[in-house]
N, CA, C and O atoms as a Tripos MOL2 file, in Angstrom:
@<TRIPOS>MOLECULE
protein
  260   259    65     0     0
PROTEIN
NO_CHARGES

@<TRIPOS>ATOM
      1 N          82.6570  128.0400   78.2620 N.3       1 UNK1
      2 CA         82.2550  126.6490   78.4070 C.3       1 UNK1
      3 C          80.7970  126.5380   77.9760 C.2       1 UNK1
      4 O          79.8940  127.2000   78.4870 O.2       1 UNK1
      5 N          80.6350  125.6280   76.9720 N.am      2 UNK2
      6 CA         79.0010  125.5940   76.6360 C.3       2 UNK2
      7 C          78.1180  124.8470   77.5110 C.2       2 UNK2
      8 O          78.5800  123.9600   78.2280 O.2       2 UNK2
      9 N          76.9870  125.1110   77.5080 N.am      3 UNK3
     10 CA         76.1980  124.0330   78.3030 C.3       3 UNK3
     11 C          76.3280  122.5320   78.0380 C.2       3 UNK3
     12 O          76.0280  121.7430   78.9350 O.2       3 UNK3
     13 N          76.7130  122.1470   76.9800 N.am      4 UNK4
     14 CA         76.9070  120.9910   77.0040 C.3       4 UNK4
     15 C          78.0770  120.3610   77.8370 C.2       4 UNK4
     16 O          77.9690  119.4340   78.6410 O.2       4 UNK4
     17 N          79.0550  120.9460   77.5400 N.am      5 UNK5
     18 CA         80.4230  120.6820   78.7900 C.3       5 UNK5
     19 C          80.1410  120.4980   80.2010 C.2       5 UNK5
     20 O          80.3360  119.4730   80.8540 O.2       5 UNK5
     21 N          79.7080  121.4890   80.5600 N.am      6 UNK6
     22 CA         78.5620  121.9060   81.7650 C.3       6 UNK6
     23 C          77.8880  120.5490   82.2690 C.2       6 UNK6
     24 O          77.9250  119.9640   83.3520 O.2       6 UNK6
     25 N          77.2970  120.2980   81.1300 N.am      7 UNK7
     26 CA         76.1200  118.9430   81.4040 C.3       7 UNK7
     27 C          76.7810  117.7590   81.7710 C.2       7 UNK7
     28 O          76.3640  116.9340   82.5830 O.2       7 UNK7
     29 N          78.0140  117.7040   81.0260 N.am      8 UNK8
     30 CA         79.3340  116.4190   80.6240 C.3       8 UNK8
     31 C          79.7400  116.2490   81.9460 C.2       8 UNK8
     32 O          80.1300  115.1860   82.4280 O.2       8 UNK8
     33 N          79.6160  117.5830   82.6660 N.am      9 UNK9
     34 CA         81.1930  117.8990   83.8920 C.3       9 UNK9
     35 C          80.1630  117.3350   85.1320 C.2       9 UNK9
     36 O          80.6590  116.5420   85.9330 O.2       9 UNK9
     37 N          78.9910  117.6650   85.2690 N.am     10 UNK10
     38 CA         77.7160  117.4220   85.9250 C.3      10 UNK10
     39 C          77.7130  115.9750   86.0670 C.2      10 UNK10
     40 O          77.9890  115.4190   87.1300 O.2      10 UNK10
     41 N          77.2370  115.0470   84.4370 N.am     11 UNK11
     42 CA         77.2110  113.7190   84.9360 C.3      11 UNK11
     43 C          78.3930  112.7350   85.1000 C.2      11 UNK11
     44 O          78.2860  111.5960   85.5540 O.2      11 UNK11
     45 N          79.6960  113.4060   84.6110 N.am     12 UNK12
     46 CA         80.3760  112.6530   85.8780 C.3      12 UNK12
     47 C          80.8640  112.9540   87.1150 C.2      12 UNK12
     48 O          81.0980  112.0610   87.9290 O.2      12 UNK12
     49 N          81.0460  114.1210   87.3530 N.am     13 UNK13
     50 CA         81.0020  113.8850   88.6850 C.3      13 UNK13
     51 C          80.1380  113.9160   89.1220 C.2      13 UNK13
     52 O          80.0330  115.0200   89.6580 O.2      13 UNK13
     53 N          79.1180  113.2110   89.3130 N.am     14 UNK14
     54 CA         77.6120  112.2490   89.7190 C.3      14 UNK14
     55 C          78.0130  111.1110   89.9310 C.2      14 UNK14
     56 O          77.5990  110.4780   90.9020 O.2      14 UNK14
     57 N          79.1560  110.4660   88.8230 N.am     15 UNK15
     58 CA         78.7960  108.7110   89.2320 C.3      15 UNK15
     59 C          79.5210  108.8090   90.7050 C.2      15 UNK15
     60 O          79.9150  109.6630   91.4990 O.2      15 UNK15
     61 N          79.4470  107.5010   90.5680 N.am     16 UNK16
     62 CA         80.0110  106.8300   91.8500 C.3      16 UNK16
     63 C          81.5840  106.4120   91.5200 C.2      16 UNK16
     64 O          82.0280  105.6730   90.6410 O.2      16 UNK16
     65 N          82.3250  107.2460   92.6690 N.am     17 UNK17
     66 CA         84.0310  106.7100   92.1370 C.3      17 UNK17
     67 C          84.2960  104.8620   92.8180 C.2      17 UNK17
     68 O          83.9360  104.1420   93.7490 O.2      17 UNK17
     69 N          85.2480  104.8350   91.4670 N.am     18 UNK18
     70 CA         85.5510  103.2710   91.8090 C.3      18 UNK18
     71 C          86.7780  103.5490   92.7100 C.2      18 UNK18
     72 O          87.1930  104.6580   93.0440 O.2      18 UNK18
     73 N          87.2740  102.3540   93.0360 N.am     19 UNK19
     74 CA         88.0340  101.9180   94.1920 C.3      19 UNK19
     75 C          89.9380  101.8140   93.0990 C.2      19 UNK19
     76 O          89.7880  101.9500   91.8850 O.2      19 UNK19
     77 N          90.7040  101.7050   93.3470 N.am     20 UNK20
     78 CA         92.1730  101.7120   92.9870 C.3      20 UNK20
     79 C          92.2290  100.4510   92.1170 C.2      20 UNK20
     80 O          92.7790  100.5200   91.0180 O.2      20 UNK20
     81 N          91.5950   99.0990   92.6250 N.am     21 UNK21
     82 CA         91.0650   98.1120   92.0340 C.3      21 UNK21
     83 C          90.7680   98.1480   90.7520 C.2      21 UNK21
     84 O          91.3860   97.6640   89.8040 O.2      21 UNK21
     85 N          89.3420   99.0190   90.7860 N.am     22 UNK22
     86 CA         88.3150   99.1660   89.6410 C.3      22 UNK22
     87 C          89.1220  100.1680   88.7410 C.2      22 UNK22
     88 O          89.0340   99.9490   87.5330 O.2      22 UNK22
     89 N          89.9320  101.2840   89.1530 N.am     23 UNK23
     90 CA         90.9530  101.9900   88.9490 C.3      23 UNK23
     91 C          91.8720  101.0910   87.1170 C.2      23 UNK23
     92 O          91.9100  101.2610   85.8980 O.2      23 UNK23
     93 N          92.3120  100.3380   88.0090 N.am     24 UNK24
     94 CA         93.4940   99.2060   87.2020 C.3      24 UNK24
     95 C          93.1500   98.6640   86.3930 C.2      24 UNK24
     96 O          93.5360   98.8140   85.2340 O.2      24 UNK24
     97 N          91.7530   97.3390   87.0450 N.am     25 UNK25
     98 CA         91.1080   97.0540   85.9190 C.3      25 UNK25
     99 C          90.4750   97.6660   84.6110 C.2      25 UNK25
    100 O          90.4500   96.9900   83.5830 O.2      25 UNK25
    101 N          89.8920   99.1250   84.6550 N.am     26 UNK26
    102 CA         90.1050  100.4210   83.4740 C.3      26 UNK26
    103 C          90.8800  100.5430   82.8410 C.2      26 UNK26
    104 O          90.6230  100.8950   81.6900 O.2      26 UNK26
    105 N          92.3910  100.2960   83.2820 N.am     27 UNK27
    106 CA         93.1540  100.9610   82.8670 C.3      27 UNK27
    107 C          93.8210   99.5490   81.9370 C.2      27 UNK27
    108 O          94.2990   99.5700   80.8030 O.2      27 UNK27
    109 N          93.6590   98.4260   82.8310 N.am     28 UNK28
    110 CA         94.0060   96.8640   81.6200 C.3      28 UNK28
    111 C          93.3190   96.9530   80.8830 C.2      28 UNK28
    112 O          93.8180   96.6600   79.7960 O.2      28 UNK28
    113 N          91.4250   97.4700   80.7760 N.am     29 UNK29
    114 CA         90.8160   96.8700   79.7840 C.3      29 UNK29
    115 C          90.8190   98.2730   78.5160 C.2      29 UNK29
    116 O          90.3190   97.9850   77.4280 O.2      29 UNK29
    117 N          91.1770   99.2100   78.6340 N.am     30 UNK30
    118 CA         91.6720  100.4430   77.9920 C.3      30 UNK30
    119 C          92.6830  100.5400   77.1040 C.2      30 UNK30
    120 O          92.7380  100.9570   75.9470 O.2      30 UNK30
    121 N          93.6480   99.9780   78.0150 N.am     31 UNK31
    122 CA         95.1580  100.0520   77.2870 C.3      31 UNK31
    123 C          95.4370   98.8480   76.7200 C.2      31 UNK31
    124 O          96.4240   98.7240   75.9940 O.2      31 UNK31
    125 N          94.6650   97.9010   76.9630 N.am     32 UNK32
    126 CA         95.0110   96.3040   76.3820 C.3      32 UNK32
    127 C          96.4090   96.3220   77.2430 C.2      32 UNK32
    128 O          97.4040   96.1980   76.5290 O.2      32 UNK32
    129 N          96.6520   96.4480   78.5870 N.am     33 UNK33
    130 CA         98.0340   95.7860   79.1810 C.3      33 UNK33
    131 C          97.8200   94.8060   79.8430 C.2      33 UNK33
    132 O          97.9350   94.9000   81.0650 O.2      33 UNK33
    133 N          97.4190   93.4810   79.2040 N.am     34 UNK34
    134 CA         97.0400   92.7490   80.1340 C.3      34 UNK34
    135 C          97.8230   91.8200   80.7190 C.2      34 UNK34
    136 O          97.6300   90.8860   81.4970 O.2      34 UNK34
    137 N          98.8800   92.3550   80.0900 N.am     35 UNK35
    138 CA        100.8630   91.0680   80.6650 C.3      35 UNK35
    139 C         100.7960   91.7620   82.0720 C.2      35 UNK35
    140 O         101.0760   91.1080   83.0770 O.2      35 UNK35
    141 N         100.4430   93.0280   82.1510 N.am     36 UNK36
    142 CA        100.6160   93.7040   83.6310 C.3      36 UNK36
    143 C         100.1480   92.6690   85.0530 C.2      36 UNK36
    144 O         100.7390   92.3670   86.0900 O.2      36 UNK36
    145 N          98.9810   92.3800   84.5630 N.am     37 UNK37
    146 CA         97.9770   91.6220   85.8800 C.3      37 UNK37
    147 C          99.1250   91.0200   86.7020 C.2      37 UNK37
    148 O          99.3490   91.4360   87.8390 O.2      37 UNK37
    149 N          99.9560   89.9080   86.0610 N.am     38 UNK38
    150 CA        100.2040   88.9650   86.1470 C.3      38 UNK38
    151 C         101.3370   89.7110   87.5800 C.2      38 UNK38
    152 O         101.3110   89.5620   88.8020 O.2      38 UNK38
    153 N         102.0480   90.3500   86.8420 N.am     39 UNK39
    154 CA        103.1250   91.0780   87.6150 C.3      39 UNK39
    155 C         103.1120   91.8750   88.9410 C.2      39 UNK39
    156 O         103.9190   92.1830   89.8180 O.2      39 UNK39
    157 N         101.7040   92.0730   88.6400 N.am     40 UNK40
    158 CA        101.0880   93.3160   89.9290 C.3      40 UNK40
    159 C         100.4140   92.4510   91.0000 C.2      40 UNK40
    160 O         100.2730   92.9470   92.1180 O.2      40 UNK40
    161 N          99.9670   91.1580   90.7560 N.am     41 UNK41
    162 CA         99.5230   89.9340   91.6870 C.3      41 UNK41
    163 C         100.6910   89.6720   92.3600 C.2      41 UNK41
    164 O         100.9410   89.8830   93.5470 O.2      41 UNK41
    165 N         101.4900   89.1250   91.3790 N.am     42 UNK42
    166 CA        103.1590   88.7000   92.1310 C.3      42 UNK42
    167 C         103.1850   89.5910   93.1100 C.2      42 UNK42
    168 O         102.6110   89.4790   94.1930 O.2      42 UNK42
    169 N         103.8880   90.5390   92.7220 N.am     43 UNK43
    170 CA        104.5810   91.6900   93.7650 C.3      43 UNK43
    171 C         103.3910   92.3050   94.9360 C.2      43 UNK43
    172 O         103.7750   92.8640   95.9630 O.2      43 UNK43
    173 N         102.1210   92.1410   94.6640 N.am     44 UNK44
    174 CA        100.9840   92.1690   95.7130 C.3      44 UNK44
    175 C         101.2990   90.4590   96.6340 C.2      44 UNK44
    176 O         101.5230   90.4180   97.8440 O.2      44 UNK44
    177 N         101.2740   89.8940   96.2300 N.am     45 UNK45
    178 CA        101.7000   88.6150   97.0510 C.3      45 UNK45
    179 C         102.9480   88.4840   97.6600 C.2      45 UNK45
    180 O         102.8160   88.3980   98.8810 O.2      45 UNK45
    181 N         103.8760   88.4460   97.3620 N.am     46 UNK46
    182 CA        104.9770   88.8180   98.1930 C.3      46 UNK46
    183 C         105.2660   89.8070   99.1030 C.2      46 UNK46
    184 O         105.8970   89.6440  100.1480 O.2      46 UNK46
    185 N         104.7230   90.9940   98.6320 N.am     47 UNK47
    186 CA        104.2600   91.6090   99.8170 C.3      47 UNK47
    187 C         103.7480   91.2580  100.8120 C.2      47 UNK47
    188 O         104.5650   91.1530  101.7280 O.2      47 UNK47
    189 N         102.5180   90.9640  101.1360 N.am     48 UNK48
    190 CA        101.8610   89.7920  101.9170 C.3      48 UNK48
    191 C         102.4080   89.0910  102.6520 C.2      48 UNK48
    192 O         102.1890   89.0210  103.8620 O.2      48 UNK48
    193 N         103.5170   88.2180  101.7830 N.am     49 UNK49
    194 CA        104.1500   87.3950  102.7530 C.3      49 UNK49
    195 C         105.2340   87.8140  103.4490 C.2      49 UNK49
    196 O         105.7690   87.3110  104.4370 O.2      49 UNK49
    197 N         105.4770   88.7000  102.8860 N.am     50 UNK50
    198 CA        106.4820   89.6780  104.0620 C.3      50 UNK50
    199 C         105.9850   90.2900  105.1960 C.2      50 UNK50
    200 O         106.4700   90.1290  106.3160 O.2      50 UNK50
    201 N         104.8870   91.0950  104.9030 N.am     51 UNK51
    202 CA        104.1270   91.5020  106.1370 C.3      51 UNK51
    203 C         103.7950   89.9980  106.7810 C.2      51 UNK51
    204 O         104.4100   89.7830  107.8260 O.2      51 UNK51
    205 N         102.8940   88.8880  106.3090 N.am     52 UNK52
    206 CA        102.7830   88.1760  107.2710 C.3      52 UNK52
    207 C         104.4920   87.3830  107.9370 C.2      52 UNK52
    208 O         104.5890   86.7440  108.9850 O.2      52 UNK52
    209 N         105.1680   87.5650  107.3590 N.am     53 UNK53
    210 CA        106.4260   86.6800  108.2740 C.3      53 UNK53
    211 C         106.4940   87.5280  109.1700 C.2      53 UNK53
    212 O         107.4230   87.1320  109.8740 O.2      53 UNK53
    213 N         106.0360   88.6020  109.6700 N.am     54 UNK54
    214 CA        106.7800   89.4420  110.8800 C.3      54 UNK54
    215 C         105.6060   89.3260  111.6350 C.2      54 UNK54
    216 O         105.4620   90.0920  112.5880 O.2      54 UNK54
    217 N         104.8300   88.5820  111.3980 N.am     55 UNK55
    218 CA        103.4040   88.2260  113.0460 C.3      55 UNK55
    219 C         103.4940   86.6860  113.2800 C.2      55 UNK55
    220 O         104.2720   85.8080  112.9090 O.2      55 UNK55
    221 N         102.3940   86.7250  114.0360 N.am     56 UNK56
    222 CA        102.6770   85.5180  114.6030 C.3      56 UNK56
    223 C         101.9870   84.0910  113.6140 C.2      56 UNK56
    224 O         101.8620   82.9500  114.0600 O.2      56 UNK56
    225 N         101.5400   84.6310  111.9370 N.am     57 UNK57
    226 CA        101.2400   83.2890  110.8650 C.3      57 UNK57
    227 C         102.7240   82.8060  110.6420 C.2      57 UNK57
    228 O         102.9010   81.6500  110.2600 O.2      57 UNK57
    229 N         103.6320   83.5110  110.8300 N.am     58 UNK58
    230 CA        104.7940   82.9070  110.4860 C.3      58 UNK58
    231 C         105.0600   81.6230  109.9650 C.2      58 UNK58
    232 O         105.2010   81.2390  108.8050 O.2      58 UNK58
    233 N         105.1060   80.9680  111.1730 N.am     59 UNK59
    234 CA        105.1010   79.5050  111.4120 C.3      59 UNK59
    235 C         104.5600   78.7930  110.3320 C.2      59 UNK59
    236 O         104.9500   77.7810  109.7500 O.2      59 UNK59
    237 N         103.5020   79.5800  110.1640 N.am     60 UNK60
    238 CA        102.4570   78.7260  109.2140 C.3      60 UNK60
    239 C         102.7180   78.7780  107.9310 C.2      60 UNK60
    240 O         102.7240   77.7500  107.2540 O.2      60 UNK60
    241 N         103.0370   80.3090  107.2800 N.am     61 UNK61
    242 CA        103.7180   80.6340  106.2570 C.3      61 UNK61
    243 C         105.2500   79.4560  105.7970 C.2      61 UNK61
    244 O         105.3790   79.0600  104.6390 O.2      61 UNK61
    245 N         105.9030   79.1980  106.5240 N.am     62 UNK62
    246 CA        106.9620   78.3750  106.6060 C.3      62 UNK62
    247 C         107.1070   76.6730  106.1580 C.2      62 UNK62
    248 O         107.9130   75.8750  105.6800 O.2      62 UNK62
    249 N         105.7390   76.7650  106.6770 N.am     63 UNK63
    250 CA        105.4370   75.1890  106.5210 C.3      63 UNK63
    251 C         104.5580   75.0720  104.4470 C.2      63 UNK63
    252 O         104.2830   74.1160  103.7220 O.2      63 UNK63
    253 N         104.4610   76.2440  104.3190 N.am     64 UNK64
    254 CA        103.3110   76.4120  103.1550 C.3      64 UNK64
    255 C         105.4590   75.9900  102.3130 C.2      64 UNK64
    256 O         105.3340   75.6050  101.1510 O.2      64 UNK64
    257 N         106.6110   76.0280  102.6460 N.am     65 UNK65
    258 CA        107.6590   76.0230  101.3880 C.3      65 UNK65
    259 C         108.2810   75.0040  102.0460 C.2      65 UNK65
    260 O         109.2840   74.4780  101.5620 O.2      65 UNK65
@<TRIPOS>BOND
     1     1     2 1
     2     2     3 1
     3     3     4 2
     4     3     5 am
     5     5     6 1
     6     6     7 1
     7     7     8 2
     8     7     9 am
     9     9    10 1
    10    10    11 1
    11    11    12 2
    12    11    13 am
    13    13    14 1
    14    14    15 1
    15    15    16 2
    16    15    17 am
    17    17    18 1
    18    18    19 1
    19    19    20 2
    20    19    21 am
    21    21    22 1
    22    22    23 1
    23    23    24 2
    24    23    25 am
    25    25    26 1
    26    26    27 1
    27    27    28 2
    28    27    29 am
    29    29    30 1
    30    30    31 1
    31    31    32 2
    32    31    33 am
    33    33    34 1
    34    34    35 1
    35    35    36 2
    36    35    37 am
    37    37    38 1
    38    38    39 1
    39    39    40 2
    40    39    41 am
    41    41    42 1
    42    42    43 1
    43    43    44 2
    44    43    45 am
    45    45    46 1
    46    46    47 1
    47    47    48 2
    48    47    49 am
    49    49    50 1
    50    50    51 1
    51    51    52 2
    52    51    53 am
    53    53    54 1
    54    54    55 1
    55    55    56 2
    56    55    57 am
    57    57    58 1
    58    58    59 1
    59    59    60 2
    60    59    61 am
    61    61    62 1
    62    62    63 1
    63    63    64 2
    64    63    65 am
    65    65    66 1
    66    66    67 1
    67    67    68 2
    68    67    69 am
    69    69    70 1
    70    70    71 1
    71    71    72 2
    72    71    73 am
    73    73    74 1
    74    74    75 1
    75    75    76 2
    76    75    77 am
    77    77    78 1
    78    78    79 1
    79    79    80 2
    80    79    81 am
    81    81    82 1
    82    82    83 1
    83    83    84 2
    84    83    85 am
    85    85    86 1
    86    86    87 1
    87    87    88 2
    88    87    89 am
    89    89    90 1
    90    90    91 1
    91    91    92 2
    92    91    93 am
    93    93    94 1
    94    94    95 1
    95    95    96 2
    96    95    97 am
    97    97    98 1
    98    98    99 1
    99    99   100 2
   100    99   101 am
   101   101   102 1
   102   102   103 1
   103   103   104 2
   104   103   105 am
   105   105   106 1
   106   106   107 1
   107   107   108 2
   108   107   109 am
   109   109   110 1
   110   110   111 1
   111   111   112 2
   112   111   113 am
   113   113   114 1
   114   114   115 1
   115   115   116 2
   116   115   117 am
   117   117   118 1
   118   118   119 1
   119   119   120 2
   120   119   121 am
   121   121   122 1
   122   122   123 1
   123   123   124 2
   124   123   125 am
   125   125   126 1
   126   126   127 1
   127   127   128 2
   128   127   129 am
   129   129   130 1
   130   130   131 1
   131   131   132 2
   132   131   133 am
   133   133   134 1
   134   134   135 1
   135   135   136 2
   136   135   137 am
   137   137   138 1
   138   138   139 1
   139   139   140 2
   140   139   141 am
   141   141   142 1
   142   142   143 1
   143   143   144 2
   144   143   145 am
   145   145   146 1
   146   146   147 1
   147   147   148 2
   148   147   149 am
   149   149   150 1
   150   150   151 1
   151   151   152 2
   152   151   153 am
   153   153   154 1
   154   154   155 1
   155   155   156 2
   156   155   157 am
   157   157   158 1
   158   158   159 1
   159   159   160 2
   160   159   161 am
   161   161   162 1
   162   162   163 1
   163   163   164 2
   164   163   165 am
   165   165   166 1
   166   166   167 1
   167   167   168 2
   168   167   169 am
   169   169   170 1
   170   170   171 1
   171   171   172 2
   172   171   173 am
   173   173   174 1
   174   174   175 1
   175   175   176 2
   176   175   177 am
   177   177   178 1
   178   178   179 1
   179   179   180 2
   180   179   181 am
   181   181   182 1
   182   182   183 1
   183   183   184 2
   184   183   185 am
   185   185   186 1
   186   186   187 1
   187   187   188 2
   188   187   189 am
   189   189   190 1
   190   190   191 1
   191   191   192 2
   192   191   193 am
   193   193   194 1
   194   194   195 1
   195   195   196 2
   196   195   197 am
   197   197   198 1
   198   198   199 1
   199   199   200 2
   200   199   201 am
   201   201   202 1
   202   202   203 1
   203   203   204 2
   204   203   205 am
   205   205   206 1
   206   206   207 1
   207   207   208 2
   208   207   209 am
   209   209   210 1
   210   210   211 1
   211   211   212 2
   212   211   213 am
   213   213   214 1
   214   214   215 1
   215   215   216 2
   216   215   217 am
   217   217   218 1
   218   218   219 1
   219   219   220 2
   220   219   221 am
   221   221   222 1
   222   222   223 1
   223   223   224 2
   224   223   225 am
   225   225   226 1
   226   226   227 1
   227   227   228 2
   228   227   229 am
   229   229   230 1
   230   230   231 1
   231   231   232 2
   232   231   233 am
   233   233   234 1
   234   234   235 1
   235   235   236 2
   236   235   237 am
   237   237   238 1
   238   238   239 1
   239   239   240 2
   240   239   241 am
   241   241   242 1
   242   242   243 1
   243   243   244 2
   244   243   245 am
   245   245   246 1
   246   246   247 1
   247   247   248 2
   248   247   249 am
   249   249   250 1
   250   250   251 1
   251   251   252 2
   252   251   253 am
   253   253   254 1
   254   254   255 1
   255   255   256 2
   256   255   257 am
   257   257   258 1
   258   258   259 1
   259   259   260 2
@<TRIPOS>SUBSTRUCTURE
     1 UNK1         2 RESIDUE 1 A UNK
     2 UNK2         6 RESIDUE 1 A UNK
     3 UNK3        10 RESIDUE 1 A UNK
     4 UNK4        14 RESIDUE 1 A UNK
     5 UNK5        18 RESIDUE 1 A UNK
     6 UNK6        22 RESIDUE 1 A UNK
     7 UNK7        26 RESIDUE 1 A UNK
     8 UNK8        30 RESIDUE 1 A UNK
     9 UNK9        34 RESIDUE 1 A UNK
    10 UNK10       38 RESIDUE 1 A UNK
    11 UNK11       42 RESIDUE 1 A UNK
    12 UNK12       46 RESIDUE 1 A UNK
    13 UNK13       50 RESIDUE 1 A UNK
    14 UNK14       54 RESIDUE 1 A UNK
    15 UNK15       58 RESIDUE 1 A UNK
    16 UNK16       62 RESIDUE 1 A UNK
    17 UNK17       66 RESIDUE 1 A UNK
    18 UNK18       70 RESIDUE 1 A UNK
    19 UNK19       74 RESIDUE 1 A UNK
    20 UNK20       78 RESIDUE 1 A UNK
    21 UNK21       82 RESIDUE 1 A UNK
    22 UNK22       86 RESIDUE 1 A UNK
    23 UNK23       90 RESIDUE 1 A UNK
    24 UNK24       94 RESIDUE 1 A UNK
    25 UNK25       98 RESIDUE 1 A UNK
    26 UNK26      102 RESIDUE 1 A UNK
    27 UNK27      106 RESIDUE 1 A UNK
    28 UNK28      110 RESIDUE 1 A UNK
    29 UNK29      114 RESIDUE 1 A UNK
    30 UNK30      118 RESIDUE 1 A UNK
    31 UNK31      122 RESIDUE 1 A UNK
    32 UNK32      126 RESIDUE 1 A UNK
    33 UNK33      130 RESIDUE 1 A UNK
    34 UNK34      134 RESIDUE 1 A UNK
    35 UNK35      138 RESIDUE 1 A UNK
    36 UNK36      142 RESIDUE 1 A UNK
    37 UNK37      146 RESIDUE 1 A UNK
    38 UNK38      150 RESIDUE 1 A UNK
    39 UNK39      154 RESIDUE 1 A UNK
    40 UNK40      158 RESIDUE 1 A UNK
    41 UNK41      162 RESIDUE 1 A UNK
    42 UNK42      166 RESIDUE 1 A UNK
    43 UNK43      170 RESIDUE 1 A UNK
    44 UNK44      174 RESIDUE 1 A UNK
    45 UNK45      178 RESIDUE 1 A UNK
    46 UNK46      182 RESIDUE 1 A UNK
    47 UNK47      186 RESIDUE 1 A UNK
    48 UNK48      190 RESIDUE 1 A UNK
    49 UNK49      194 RESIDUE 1 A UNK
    50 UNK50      198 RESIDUE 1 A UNK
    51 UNK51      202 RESIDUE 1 A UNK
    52 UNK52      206 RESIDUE 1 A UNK
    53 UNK53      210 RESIDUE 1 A UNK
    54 UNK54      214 RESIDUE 1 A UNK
    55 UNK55      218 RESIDUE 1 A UNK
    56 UNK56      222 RESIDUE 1 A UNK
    57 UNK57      226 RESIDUE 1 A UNK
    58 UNK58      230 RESIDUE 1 A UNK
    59 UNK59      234 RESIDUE 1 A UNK
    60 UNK60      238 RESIDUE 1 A UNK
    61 UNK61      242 RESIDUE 1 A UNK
    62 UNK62      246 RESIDUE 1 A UNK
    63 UNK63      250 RESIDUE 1 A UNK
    64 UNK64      254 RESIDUE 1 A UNK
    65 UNK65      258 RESIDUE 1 A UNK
């Protein structure tokens, strides 16, 4: 391994790791997948409202359809 690799391997693992978030967004603005967003909001939101129908927003959730 040359020193330069060495140096490479050094300053990144230095930065600061991003979050699963910052993760994705890399990976949309990288790959150009940006039809993805759309899909991964959905299914993050419905989720949501599944977990919230089983507490007590229910009610409230109900009145939102």
């Amino acid at each position: 391994m040359s020193e330069e690799e060495k140096n490479d391997f050094v300053a990144q693992a230095s930065e600061e790791r991003s979050g699963i978030a910052g993760e994705f967004v890399d990976f949309l603005k990288e790959n150009k997948k940006w039809w993805l967003a759309p899909i991964v909001i959905s299914i993050l939101g419905l989720g949501l409202l599944v977990v919230l129908g089983g507490t007590a927003a229910a009610p409230f959730i109900y009145t939102l359809f």
